[in-house]
C-alpha positions as CSV (number, residue, x, y, z in Angstrom):
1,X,13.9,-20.3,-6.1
2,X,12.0,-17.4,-8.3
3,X,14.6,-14.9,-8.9
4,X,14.0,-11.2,-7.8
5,X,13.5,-8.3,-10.4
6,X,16.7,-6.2,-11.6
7,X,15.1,-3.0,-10.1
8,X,11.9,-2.6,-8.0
9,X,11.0,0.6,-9.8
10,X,9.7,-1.5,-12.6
11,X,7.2,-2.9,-10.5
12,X,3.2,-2.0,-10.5
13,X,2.4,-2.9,-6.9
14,X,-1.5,-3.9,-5.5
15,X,-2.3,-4.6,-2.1
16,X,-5.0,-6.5,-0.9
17,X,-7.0,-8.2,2.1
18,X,-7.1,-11.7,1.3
19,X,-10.6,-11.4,3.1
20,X,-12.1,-8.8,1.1
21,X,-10.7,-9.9,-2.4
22,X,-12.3,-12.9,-3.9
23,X,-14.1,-16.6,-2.6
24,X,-13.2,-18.0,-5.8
25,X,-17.3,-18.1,-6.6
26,X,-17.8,-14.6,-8.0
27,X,-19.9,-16.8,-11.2
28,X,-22.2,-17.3,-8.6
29,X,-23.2,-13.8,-8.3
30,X,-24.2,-11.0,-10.5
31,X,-21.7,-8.1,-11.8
32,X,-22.4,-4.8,-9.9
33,X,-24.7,-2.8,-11.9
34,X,-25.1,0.9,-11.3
35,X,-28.6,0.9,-12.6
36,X,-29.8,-1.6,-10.2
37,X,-27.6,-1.0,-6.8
38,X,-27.9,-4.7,-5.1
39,X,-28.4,-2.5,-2.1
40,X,-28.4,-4.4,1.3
41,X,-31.6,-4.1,2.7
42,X,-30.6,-3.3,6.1
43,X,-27.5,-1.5,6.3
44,X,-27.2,-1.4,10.0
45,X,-26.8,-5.7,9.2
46,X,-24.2,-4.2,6.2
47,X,-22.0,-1.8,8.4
48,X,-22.1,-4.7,11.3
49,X,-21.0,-7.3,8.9
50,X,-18.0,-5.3,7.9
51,X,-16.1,-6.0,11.4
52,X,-16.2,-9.7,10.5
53,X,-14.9,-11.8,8.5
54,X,-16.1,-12.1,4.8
55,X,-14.8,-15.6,3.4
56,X,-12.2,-14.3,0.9
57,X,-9.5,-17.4,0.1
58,X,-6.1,-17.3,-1.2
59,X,-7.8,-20.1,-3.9
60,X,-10.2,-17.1,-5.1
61,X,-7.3,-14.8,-5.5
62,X,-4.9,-17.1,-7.4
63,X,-8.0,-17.3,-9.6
64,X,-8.0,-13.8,-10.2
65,X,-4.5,-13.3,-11.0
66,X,-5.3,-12.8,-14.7
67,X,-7.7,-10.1,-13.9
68,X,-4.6,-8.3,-12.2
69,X,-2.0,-9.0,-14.5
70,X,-4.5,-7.3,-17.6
71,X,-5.0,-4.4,-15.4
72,X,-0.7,-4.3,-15.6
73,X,0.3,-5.1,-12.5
74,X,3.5,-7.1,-11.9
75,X,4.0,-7.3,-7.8
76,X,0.5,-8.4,-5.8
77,X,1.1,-7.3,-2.2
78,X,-0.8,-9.6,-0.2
79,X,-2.4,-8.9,3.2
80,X,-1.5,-11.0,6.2
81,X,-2.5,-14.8,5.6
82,X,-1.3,-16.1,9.2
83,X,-3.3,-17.8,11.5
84,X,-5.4,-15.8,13.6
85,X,-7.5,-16.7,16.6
86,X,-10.6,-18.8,16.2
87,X,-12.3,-16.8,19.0
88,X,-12.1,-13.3,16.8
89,X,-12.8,-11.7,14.4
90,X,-9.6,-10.3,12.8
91,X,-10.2,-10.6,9.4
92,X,-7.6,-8.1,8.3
93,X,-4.8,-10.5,9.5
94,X,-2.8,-8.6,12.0
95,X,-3.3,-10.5,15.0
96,X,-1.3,-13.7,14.4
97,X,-2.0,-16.8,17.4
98,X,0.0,-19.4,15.4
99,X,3.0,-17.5,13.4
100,X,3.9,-21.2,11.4
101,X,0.4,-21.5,9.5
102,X,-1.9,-20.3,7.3
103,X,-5.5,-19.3,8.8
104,X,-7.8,-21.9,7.6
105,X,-10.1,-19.6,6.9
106,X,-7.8,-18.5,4.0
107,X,-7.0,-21.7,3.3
108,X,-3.3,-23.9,3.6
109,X,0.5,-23.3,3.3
110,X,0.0,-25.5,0.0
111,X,-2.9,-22.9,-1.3
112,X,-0.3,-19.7,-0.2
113,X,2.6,-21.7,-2.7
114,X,0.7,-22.7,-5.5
115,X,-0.7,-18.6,-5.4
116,X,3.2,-17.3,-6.0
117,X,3.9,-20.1,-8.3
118,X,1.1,-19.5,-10.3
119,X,1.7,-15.7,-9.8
120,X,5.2,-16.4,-11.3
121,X,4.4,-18.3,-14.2
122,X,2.4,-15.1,-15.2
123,X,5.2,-12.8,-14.7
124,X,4.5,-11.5,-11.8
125,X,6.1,-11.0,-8.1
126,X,4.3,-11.7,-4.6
127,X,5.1,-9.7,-1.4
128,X,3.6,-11.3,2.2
129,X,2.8,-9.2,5.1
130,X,4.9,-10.0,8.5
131,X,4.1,-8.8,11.2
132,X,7.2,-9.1,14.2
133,X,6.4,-6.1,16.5
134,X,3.3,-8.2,17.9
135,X,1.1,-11.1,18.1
136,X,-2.6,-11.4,18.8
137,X,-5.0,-10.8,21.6
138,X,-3.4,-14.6,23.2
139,X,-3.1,-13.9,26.8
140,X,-4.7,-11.7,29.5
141,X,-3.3,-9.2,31.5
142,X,-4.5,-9.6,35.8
143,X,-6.3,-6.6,36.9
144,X,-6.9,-7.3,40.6
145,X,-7.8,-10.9,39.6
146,X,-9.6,-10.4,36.9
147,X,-8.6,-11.4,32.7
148,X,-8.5,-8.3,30.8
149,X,-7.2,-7.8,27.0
150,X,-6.1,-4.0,27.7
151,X,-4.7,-2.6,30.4
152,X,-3.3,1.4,30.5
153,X,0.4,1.6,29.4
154,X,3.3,1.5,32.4
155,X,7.0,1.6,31.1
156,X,7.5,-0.4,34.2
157,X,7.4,-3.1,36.5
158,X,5.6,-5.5,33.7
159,X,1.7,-6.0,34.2
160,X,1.2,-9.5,35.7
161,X,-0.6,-11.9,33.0
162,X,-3.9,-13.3,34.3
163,X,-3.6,-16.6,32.0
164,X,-3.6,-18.1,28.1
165,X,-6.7,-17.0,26.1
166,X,-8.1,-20.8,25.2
167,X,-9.8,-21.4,21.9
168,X,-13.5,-20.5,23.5
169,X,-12.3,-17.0,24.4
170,X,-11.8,-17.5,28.5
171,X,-8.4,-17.5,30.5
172,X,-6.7,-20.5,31.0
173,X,-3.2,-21.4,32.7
174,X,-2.1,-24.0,30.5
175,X,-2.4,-24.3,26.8
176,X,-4.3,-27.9,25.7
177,X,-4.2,-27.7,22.0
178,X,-2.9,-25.6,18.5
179,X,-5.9,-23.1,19.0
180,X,-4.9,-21.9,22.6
181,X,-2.6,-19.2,23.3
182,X,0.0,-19.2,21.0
183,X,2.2,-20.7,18.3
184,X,4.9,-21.6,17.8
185,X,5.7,-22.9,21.5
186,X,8.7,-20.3,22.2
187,X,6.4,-17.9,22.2
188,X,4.4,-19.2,25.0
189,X,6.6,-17.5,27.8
190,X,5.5,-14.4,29.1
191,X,9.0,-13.3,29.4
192,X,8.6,-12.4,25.6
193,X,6.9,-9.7,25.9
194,X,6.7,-6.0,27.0
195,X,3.8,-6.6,29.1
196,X,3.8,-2.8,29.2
197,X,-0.1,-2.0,28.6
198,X,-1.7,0.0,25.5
199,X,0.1,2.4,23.9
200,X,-1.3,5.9,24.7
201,X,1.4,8.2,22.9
202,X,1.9,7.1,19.1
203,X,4.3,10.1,18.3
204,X,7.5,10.9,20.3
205,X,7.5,13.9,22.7
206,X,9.8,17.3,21.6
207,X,12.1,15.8,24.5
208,X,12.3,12.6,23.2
209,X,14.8,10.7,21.1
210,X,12.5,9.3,18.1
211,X,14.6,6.1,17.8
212,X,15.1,5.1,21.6
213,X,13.9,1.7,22.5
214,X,11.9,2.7,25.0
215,X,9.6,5.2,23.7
216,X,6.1,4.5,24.5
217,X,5.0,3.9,20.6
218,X,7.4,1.1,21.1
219,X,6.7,-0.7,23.9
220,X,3.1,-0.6,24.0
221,X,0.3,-3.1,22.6
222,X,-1.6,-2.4,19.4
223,X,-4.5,-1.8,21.4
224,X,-5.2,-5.8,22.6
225,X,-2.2,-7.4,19.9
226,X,0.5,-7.8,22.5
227,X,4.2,-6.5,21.9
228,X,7.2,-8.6,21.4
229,X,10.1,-7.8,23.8
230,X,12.6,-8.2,20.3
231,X,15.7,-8.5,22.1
232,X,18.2,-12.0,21.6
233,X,16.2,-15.4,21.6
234,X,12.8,-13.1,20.6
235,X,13.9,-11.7,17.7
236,X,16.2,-14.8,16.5
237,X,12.9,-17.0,16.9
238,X,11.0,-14.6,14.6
239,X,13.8,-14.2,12.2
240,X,13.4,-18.4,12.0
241,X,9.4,-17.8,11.1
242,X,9.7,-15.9,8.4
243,X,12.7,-17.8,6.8
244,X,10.4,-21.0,7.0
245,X,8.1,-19.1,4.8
246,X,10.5,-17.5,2.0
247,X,11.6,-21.4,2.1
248,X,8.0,-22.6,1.8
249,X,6.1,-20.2,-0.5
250,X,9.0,-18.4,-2.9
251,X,7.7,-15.2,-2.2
252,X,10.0,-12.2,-3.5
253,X,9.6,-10.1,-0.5
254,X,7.7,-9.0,2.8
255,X,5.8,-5.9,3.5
256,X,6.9,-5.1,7.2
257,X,4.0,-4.3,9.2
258,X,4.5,-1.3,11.9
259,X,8.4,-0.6,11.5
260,X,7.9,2.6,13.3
261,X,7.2,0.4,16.4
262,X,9.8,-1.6,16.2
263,X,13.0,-0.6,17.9
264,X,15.8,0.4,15.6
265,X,18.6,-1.7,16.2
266,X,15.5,-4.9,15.8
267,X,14.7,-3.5,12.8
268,X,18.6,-3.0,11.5
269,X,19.3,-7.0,12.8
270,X,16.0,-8.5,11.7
271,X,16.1,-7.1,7.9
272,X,19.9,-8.2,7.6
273,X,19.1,-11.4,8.5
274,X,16.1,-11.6,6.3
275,X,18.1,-10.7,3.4
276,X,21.1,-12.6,4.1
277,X,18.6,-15.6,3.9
278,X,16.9,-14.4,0.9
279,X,20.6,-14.2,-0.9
280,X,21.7,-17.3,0.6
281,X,18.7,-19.1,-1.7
282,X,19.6,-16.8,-4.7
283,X,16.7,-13.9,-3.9
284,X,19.5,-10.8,-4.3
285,X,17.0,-8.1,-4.4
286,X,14.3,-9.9,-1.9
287,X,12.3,-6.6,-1.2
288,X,11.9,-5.3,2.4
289,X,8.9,-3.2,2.5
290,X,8.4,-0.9,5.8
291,X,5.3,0.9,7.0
292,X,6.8,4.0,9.2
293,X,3.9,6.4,9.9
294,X,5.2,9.4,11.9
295,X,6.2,11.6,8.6
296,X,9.1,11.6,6.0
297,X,11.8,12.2,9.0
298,X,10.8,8.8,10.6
299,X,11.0,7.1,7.4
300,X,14.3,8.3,6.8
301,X,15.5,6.5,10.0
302,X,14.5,3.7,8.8
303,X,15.8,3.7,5.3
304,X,19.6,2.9,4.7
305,X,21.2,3.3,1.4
306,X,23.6,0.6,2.5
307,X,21.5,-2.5,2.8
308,X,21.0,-2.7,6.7
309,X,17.8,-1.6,7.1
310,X,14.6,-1.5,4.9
311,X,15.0,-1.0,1.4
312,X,12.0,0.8,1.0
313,X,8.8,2.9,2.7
314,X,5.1,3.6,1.6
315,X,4.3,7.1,1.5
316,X,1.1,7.1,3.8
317,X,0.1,10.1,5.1
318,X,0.7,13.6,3.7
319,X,2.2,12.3,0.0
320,X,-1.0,10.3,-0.1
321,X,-2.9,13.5,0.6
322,X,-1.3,15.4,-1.8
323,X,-1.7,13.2,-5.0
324,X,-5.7,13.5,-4.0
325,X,-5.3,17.3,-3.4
326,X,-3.0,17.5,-7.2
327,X,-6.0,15.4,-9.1
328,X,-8.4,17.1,-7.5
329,X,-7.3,20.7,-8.1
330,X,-7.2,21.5,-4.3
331,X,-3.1,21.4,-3.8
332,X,-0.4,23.5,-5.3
333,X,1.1,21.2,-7.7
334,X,4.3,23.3,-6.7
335,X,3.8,21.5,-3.0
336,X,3.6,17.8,-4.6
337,X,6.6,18.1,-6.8
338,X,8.8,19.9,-3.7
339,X,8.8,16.6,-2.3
340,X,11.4,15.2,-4.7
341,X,13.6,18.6,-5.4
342,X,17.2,18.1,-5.0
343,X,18.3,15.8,-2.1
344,X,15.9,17.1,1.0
345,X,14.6,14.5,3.7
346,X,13.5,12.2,1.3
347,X,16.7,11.9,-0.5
348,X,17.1,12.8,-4.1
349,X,15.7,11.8,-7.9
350,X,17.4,8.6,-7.6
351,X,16.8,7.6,-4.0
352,X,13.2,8.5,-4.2
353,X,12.5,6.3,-7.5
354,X,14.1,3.3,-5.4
355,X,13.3,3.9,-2.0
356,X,9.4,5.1,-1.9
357,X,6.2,3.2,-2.8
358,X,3.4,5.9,-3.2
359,X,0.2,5.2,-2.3
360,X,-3.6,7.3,-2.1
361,X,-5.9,4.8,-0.6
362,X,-5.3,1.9,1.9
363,X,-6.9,-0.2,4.5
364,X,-5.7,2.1,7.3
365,X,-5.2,5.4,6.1
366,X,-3.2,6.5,9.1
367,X,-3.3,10.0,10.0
368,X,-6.1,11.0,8.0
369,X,-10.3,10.4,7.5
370,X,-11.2,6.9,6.7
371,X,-12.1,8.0,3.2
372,X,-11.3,6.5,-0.4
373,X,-10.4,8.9,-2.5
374,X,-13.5,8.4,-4.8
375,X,-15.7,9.1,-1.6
376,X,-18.6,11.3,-2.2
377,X,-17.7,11.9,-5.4
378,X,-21.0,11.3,-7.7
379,X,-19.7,13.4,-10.6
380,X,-19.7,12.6,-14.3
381,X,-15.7,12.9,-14.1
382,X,-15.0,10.7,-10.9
383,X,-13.9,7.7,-13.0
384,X,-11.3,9.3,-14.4
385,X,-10.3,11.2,-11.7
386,X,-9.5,8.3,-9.7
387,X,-7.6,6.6,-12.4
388,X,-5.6,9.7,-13.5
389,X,-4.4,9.7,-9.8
390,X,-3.2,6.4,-10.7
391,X,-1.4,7.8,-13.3
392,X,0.4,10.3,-11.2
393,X,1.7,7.4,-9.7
394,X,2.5,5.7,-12.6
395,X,4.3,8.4,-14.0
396,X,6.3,10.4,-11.5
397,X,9.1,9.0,-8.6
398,X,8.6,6.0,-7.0
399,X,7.4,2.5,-7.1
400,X,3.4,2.7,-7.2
401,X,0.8,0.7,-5.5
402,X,-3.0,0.3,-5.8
403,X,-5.3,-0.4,-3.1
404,X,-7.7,-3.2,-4.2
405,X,-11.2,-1.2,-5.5
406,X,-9.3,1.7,-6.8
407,X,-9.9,0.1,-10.4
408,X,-13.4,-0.3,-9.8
409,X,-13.6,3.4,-8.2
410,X,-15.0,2.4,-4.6
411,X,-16.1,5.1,-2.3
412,X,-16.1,3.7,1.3
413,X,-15.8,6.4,3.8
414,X,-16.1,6.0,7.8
415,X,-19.5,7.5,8.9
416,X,-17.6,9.5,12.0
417,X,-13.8,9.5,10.5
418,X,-11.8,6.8,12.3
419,X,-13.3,3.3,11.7
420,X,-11.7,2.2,9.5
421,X,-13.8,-0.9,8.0
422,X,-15.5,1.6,5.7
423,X,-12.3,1.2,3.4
424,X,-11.8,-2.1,3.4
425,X,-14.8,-3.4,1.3
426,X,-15.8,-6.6,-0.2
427,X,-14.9,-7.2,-3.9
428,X,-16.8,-10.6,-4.6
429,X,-20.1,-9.9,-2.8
430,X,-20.7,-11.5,0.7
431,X,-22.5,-9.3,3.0
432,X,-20.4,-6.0,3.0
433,X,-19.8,-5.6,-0.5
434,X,-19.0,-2.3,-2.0
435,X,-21.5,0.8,-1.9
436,X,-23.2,-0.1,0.2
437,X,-24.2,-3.5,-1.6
438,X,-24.4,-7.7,-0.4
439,X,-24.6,-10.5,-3.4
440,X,-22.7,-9.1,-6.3
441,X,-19.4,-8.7,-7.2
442,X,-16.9,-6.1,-8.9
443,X,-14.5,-7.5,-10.6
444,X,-15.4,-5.7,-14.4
445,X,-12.7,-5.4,-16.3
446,X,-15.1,-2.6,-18.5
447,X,-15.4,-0.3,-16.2
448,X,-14.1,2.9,-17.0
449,X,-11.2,3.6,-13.7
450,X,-10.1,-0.3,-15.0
451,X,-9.9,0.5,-18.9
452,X,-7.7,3.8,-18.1
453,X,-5.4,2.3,-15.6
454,X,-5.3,-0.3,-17.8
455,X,-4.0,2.1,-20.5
456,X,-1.8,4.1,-18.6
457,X,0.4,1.2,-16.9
458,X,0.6,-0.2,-20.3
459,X,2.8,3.1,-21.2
460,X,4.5,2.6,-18.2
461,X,5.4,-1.3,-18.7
462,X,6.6,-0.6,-22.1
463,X,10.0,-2.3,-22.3
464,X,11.3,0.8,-25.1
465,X,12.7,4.2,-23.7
466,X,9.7,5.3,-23.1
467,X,8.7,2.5,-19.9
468,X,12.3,3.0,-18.5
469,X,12.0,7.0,-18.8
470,X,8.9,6.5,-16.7
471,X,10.1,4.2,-14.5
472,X,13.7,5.1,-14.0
473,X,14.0,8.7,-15.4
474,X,14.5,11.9,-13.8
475,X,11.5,13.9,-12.6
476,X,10.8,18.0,-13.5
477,X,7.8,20.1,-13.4
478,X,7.4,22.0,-16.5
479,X,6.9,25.6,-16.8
480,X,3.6,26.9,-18.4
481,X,1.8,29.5,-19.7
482,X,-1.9,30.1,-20.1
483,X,-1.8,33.5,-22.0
484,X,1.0,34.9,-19.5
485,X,4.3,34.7,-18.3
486,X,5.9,31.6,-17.9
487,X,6.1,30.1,-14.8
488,X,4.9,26.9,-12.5
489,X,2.1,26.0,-12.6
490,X,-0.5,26.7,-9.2
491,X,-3.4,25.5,-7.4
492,X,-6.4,23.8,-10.3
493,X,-4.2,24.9,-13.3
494,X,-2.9,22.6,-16.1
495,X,0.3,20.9,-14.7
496,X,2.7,19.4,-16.5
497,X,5.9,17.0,-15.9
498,X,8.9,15.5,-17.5
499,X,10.5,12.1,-17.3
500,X,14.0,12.3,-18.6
501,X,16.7,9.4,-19.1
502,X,19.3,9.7,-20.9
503,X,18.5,11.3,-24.3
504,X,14.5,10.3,-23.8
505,X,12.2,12.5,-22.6
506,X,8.4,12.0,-21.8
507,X,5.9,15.0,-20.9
508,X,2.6,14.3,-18.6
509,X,0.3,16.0,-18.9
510,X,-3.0,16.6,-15.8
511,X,-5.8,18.9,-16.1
512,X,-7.0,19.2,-12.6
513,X,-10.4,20.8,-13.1
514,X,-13.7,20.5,-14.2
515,X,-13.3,22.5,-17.3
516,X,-11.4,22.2,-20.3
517,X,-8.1,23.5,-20.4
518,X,-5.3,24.7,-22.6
519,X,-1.1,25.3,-21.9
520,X,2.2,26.3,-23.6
521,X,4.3,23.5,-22.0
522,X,7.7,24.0,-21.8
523,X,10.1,20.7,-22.7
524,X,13.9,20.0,-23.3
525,X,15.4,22.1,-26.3
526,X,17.9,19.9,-27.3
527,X,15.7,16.7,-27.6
528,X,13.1,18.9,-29.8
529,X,13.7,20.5,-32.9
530,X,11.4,23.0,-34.2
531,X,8.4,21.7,-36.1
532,X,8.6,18.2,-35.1
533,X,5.5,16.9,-33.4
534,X,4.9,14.8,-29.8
535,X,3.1,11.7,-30.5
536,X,0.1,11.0,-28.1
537,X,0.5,7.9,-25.8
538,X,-2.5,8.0,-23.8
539,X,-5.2,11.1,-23.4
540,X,-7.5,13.1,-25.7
541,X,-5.4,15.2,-27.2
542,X,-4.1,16.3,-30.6
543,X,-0.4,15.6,-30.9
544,X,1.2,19.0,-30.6
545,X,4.0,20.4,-32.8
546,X,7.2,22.2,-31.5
547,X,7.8,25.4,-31.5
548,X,11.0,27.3,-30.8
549,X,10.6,30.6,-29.1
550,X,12.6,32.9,-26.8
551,X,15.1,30.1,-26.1
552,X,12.5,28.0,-25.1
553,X,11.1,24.9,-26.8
554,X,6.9,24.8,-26.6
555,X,3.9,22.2,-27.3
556,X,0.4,23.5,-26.9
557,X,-1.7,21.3,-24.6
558,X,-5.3,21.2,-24.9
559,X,-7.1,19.0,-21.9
560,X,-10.7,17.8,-21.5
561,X,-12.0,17.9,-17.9
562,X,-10.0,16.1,-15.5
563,X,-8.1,14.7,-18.4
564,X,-4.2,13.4,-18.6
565,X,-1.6,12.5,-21.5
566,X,1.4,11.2,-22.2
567,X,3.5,12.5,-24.8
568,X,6.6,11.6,-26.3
């Protein structure tokens, strides 16, 4: 078996949909042009086309591993590839009906192993997402004799079940072949699930205890994907799934689909045994990936620095927000760098490095507007706006990931907010391609976002003191001064930070505005004597000389608009 990195904090994570991503036939198609739009001519037929599925293949994205691996990432987090129902259209993968293959219309087990061997030869790592807190839309409730996928939420008795949902959609009582009901066949007993209705609450009352079992948020369907009753035999038969697959495909770790739903103690048991498997087959730092929505104090629940839990958490929600708000010169940069000041909710410099993965776009965008960061943004800096907020990422606490499109700059937005297809574009053409285009594809390693993320995770892959300062370092924002005092820096001024291991320090610099700007910046003394000069890693800036003064040690950065550099 592929052994697992040293640290994840040297990893350059990208998520993807395998059914947005690539068909393998992009050569078919032209490159997107922004001078000639390959505008769908009917884009009621566009939106519509965007709740179905789009033809992506794991084949097309082994194909485009190169692609990845030039724009410097080293982890590719791949959406679900489990087999979903025939009957629906749930292209994004999170309603499973058979939990032991691959959907066909992804491709095979054999396609999903050759995509992480492949990915290894190349140096890279592959995480799959699980999903254990559910299954698919597989069975119907009875409401007064009638099939129904939703029914309102009861913590008790359990609704009745009406029947099996058969391969044509309609309600059956017993299951004839692999494309009714459910797979594998312990899962076909209604005793294994909650069979407590939609969930209506998603947040725990004032009253409540956040980590009972039988909060609502825990016990309720995903809308029609039924929840798993994870107690004993349930959670011991899931636990066997996902084994089966680190056997088959490899892989180096899981993203864990909807932790916060999850009781707990299921949560505590089923990573344990995931990871005693994982070492058992010489995978000792197999990652364990959670998705908690519900804010940093439900993350921390879920994280334990003793290895029984998840080892790490994406930062959805409000540290998403605020790496848009910092780039964009609408947040206090003071606000963004609170987050990882001593040891507060999050944990401290070390703790946060190791146990977040920051993200500003995804396919859900939970708690916020369905809108890419790039969204409505037709400016002559959005390019590099969107790839400087890369580079926060890159450059301050935590492991980074990048939503597929980001490179390319992709603008989907929901129309009214919460629909969330808008965001989860196509990036080889098909029918719902990006901007609003069919027939053409993005994968152009020329575009502008591309070529700066390109050059930015370069600096932070460097194997010299530099890459580990990044990667590893400690984290402080830098005092500045724009003609005044010194102080922090606030809301759509300059702002500066420092990466700092050991005797190596590395300054970042952001201009957050529209305009030009210039700084004092202050750095580390010791590391900087008088007169010697910063050399410029990556930005449009002249290398600055030190200068001594008042105790302090100074370099004088000079920005273009919505510029960045590294210096060291």
């Amino acid at each position: 078996m592929h052994p697992s990195p040293v640290t994840w904090r040297d990893q350059f994570l990208y998520f993807l949909l395998p059914d947005r991503f690539s068909d393998g036939r992009e050569e078919t198609r032209p490159k997107y042009d922004r001078t000639d739009a390959h505008r769908a001519p009917d884009p009621i037929a566009w939106a519509d086309s965007g709740s179905r599925f789009q033809g992506g293949t794991i084949k097309g994205i082994t194909g485009k591993l190169g692609y990845l691996r030039d724009l410097g990432v080293t982890t590719l987090w791949l959406g679900p590839v489990w087999k979903q129902r025939a009957d629906l259209e749930t292209y994004h993968g999170y309603g499973i009906q058979d939990f032991m293959d691959v959907d066909p219309r992804f491709g095979t087990a054999e396609d999903l192993r050759a995509l992480v061997a492949r990915a290894h030869e190349l140096g890279m790592y592959v995480l799959l997402d699980v999903i254990y807190n559910h299954t698919g839309d597989n069975w119907f409730y009875d409401d007064g004799g009638v099939p129904v996928s939703e029914v309102p939420y009861r913590h008790s008795p359990p609704h009745p079940v009406h029947g099996w949902r058969s391969a044509e959609g309609g309600s059956v009582t017993k299951i004839a072949g692999r494309d009714d009901g459910v797979w594998p066949e312990a899962f076909q007993n209604p005793e294994w699930y909650t069979r407590a209705g939609s969930i209506g609450r998603w947040d725990p009352e004032p009253w409540e205890d956040p980590l009972h079992p039988d909060v609502e948020f825990r016990r309720g369907d995903f809308q029609t994907l039924k929840n798993l009753e994870l107690r004993d035999e349930v959670l011991s038969a899931i636990v066997d799934v996902y084994k089966h697959w680190i056997s088959v495909t490899d892989c180096d770790g899981f993203r864990i689909d909807t932790v916060k739903h999850v009781p707990w103690e299921a949560s505590r048991n089923f990573c344990g045994a995931i990871r005693e498997y994982a070492e058992s087959v010489g995978k000792e730092n197999f990652l364990l990936l959670g998705e908690v929505t519900g804010g940093a104090a439900m993350a921390r629940d879920y994280l334990d620095i003793f290895g029984r839990n998840v080892d790490a958490v994406l930062d959805i929600g409000e540290p998403a927000a605020m790496i848009a708000g910092l780039v964009k010169g609408f947040a206090d940069p003071r606000a963004f760098f609170a987050q990882y000041q001593g040891h507060d909710i999050l944990g401290g410099h070390r703790e946060t490095g190791r146990y977040h993965v920051t993200m500003f776009d995804d396919h859900d965008m939970v708690g916020r507007e369905r809108r890419r960061f790039s969204a409505g943004n037709a400016g002559p800096h959005a390019d590099a706006q969107v790839a400087h907020a890369v580079g926060v990422q890159l450059t301050t606490l935590g492991i980074p990931c990048v939503y597929y499109g980001t490179e390319q700059a992709f603008d989907g937005a929901s129309p009214a907010g919460g629909d969330d297809r808008y965001v989860r574009e196509s990036m080889f053409g098909g029918s719902f391609g990006a901007f609003g285009t069919e027939g053409c594809h993005f994968f152009d390693p020329e575009h502008p976002a591309y070529r700066r993320i390109r050059a930015l995770a370069a600096v932070r892959n460097r194997a010299d003191g530099v890459g580990l300062a990044l990667r590893r370092g400690r984290m402080y924002l830098r005092e500045i001064s724009a003609g005044g005092a010194f102080r922090l820096p606030a809301t759509g001024e300059l702002t500066a930070w420092s990466r700092i291991l050991h005797d190596h320090e590395v300054l970042v610099a952001l201009n957050p505005t529209l305009e030009p700007v210039t700084a004092l910046v202050t750095v580390h003394r010791p590391f900087h004597p008088e007169g010697s000069v910063l050399s410029v890693l990556y930005g449009e800036t002249t290398p600055p000389s030190v200068v001594h003064h008042d105790g302090r040690a100074l370099v004088r950065v000079g920005l273009p608009p919505a510029g960045m550099a590294i210096l060291s």
